[in-house]
C-alpha positions in Angstrom: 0.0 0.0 0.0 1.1 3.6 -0.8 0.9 6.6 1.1 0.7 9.9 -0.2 1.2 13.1 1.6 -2.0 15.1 1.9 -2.9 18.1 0.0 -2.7 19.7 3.8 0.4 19.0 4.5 2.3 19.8 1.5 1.1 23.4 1.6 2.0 23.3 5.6 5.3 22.8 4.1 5.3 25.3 0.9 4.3 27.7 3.1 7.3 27.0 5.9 9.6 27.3 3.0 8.2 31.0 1.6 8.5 31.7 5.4 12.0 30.9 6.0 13.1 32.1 2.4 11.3 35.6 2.9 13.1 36.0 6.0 16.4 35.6 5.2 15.4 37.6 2.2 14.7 40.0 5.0 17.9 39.8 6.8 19.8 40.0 4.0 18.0 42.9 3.3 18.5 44.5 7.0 22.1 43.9 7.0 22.5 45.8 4.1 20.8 48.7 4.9 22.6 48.6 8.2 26.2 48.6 6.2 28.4 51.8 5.7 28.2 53.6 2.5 31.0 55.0 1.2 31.1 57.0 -2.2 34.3 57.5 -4.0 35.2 60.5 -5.8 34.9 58.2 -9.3 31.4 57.2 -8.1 32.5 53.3 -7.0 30.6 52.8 -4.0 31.7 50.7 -0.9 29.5 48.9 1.5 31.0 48.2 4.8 31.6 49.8 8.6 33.5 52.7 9.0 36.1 52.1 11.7 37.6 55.7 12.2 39.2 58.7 11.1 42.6 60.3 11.7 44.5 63.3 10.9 42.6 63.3 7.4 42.7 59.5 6.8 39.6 57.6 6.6 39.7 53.8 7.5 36.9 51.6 6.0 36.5 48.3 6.4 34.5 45.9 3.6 34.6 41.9 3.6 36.0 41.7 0.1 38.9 44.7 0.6 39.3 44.4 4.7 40.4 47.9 5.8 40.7 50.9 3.5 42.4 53.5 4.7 41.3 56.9 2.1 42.1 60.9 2.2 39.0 63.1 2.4 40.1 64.1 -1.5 39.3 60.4 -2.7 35.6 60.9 -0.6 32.7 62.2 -2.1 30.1 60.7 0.3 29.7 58.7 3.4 27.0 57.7 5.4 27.7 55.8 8.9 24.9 54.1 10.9 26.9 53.9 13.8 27.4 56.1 17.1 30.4 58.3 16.1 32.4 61.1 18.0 33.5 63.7 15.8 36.7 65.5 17.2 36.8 69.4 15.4 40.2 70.5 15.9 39.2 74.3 16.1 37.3 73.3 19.9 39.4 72.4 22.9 39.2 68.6 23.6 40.7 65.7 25.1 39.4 66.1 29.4 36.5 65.3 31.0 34.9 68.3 31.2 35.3 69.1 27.7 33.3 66.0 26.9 29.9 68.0 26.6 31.3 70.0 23.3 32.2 66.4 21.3 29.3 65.7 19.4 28.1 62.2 18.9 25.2 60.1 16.5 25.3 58.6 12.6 26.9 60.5 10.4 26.8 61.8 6.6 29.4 63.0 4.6 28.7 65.0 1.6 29.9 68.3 -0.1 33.0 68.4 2.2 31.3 68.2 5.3 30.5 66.1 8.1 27.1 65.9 9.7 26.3 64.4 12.9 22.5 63.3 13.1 22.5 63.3 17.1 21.0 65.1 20.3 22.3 68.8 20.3 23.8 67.7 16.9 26.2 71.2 16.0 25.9 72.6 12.3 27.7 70.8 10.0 31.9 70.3 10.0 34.3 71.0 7.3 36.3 67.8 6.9 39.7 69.4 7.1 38.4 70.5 10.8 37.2 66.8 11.7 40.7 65.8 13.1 39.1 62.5 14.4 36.2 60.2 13.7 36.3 57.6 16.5 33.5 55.5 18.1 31.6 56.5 20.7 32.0 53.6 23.0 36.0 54.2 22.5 35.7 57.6 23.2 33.8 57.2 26.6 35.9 54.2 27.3 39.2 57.1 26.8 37.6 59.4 28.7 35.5 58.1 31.8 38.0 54.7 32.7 41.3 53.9 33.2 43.6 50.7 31.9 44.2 48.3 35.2 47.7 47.8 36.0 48.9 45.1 33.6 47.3 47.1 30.3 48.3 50.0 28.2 52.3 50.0 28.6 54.6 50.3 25.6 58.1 50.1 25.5 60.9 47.4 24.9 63.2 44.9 26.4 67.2 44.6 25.1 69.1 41.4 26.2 73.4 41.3 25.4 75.9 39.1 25.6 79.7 38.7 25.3 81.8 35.4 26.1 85.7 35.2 25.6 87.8 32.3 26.4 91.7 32.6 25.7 94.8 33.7 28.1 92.2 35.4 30.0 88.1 33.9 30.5 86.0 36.9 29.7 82.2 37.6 30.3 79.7 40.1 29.8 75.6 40.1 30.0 73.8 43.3 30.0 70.0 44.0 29.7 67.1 47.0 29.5 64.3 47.2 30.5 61.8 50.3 29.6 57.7 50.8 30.0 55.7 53.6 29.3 51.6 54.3 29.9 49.7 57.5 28.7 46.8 57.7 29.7 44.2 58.1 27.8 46.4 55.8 25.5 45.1 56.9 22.4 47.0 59.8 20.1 43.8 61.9 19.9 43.2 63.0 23.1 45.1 65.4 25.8 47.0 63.0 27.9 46.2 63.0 31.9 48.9 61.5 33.4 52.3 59.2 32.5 54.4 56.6 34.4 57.4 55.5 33.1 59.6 52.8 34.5 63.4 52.1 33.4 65.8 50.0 34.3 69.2 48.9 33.1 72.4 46.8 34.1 75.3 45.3 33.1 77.9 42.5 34.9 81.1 41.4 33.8 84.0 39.2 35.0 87.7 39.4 33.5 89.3 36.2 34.9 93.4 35.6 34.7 94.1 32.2 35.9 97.0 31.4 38.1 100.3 30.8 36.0 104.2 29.9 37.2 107.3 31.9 35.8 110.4 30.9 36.6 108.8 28.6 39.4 107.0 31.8 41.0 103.2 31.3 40.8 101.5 34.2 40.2 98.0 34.1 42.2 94.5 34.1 40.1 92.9 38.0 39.3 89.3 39.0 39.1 88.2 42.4 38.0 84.9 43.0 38.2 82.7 45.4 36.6 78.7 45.8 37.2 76.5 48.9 36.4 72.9 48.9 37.7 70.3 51.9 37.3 66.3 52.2 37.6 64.1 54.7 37.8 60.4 55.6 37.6 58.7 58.7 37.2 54.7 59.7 37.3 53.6 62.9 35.3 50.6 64.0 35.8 49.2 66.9 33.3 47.9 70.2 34.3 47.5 71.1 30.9 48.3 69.7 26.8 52.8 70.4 27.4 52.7 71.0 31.4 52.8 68.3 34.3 54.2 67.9 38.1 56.2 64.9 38.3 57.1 62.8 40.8 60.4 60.7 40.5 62.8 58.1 42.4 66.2 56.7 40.8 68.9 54.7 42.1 72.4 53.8 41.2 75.1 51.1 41.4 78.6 51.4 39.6 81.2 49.4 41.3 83.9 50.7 38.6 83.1 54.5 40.2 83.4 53.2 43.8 79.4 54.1 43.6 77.4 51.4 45.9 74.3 52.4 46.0 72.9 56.6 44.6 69.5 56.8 45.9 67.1 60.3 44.5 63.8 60.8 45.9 62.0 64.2 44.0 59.2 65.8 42.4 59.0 69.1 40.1 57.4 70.6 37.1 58.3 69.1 32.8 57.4 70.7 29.8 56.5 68.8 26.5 58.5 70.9 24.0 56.7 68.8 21.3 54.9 65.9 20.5 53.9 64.3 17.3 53.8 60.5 16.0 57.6 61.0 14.6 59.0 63.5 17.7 58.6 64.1 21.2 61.0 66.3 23.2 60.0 67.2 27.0 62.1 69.5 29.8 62.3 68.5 33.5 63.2 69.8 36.5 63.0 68.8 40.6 63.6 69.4 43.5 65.1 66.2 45.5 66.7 64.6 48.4 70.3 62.4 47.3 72.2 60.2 49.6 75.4 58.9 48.1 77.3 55.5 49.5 80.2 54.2 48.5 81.9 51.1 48.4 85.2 51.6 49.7 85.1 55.1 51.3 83.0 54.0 54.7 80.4 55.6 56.6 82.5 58.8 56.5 82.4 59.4 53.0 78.5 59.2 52.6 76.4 61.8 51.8 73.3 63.6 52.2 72.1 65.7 49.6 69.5 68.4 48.5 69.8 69.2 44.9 67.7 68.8 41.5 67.7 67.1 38.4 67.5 69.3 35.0 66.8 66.9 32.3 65.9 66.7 28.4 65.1 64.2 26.6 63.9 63.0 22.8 62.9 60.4 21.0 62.5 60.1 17.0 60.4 57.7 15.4 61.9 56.9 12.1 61.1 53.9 9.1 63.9 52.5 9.5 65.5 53.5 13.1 64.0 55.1 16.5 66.3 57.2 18.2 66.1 57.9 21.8 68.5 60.0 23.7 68.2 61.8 27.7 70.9 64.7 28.8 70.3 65.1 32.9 72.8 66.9 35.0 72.2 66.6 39.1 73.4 69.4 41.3 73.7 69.8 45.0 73.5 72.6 46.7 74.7 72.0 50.1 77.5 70.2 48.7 78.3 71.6 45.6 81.6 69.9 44.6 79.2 66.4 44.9 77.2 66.9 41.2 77.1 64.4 38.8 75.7 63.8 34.8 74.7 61.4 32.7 74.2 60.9 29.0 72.0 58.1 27.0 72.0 57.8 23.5 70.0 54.7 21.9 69.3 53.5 18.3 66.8 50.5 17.6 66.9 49.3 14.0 63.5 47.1 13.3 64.3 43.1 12.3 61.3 41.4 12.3 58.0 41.9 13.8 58.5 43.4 17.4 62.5 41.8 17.3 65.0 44.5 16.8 68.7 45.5 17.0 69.9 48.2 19.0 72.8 49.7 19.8 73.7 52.2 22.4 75.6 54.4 24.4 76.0 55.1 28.9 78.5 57.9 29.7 78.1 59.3 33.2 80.1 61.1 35.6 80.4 61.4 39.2 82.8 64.1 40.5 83.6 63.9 43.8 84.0 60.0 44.5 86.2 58.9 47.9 89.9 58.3 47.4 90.8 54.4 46.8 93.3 52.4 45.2 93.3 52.2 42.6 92.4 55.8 41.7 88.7 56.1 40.9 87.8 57.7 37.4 85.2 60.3 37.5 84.0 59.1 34.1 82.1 56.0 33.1 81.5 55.3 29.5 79.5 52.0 28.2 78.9 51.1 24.7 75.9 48.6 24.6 74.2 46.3 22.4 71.7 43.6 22.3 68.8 42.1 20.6 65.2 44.3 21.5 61.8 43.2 21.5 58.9 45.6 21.1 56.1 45.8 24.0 52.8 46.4 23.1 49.8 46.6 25.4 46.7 47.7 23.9 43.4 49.3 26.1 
């Protein structure tokens, strides 16, 4: 016996299907009005999401091209769904209480200027003042929160090494270590504060083993050289190029009879300039120093009140970075006990966040104790060592 479907059934089915195709008809259909549009100046048009705009350069992002990044020239409309800030570089921005003046909604593009279809929405924005296009939800997140302790630092990380063996047994290992965090941690807004951390060392051991002439034995040698310094510093900004800082540093250089330099400080910088290819700041403080030596004893430790006057600058080249700090450290109750120090650093880029840098560590202490041998005022180290890029996003 056969049995065939009834006539009720099959259009219970029929109809399921023209259900589920009209639907996704219908979400097909939602998705794409939901897309970006972007019109090019040649009249190709672009369907996607907008993910920002900087300093002129529009990013948009489509399945088939993944991000595009196009000037404002190369634009003849846009049309953005999404919640977007829009940063005017002729109004103050970047702090909290400026927040009120950064409009926010959808946005269309046309005739050279932006639109923003939001409460309190302002009149329309030539492009070339619409610094920034950024979302919303970044901008709050910039603004109202701050990274935990683990997130937001840059920087790098340089290892060294050096191993001879012949009439003497020769070794070397020296290392880096330097962090950074402004927050907010994006380029586009005023930052509100800085901490930096640094540190830096280097070891050695020159070994001549014991030898017989003439059947005298002459005793095994060790010279020793190690070179330890770290620092940090937090800035916090009273406006765009001024801060107060706070700072501590401390010092070991057993080839300057130097056992441990300890600063303790705060003061006022100055951000000369800052851009994403230079940045250039002035600092001074106002600090307490104690100085202890290694050979010297109790007698030759001091306790200072000076400052610190330092500059430093860093370039940001394709196919170098540069970094270099000048700090001289006075002391005005002692003033024969100042000291200076000089960094100079180049990183060439390898591969990915590997690098190759080379550097240089000259500092000078004038008024160590007297020892034998004769303590040089002048330490000069010429570094170099395989560096890998940190990079903590927020």
């Amino acid at each position: 016996m056969i049995i065939s479907p009834s006539k009720d059934f099959l259009s219970l089915v029929r109809l399921t299907l023209l259900a589920l195709l009209a639907g996704g008809i219908g979400w097909q259909c939602t998705a794409q009005q939901a897309a970006d549009v972007l019109v090019l100046s040649n009249g190709d048009t672009l369907h996607g999401k907008l993910v920002n705009e900087v300093a002129g350069k529009v990013t948009f992002h489509t399945e088939s091209l993944g991000d595009v990044a196009l000037s404002w020239d190369k634009i003849k409309e846009l049309h953005a769904g999404g919640n977007f800030a829009v940063l005017d570089k002729t109004v103050k921005q970047g702090r909290k209480k400026h927040e009120d003046h950064i409009p926010t909604g959808t946005l269309d593009v046309q005739e050279g200027a932006v639109t923003v279809r939001g409460k309190d929405a302002p009149a329309p924005i030539p492009v070339k003042n619409a610094e920034y296009i950024v979302d919303a939800v970044v901008l709050d997140k910039q603004l109202n929160h701050e990274p935990n302790i683990v997130t937001g630092w840059n920087g790098a990380a340089t290892a060294g090494a050096t191993l001879v063996q012949a009439t003497q047994n020769q070794y070397t290992v020296s290392g880096a270590l330097g962090l950074v965090r402004v927050v907010p941690t994006v380029s586009w807004l005023d930052p509100r504060n800085r901490t930096a951390l640094d540190f830096s060392g280097s070891y050695g051991k020159i070994t001549q083993p014991a030898y017989t002439v003439g059947g005298v034995t002459v005793a095994a040698t060790t010279t020793k050289s190690a070179i330890y310094h770290a620092d940090a510093e937090r800035d916090q900004y009273l406006s765009r190029r001024f801060f107060a800082l706070a700072q501590t540093a401390f010092d070991h250089n057993f080839s300057q009879d130097l056992e441990l330099q300890q600063i303790y400080g705060g003061g006022m910088g100055w951000t000369i300039f800052s851009t994403p290819r230079h940045e250039a700041d002035l600092k001074a403080t106002v600090q307490y120093e104690k100085q202890q030596f290694i050979s010297g004893g109790a007698g030759t430790n001091q306790n200072l009140v000076g400052s610190t006057f330092s500059a430093s600058y860093m370039a940001k080249m394709k196919l170098l970075t540069y970094a270099q700090n000048l700090q001289f450290i006075p002391s005005y109750n002692t003033p024969r006990a100042y000291s200076a120090s000089e960094t100079n650093t180049v990183t060439f880029p390898a591969y990915k966040s590997l690098g190759f840098s080379v550097g240089t560590i000259d500092s000078y202490l004038n008024d160590p104790p007297a020892s034998e041998p004769p303590t040089k005022r002048n330490s000069f180290q010429f570094t170099m060592g395989l560096t890998y890029g940190i990079k903590s996003k927020y």
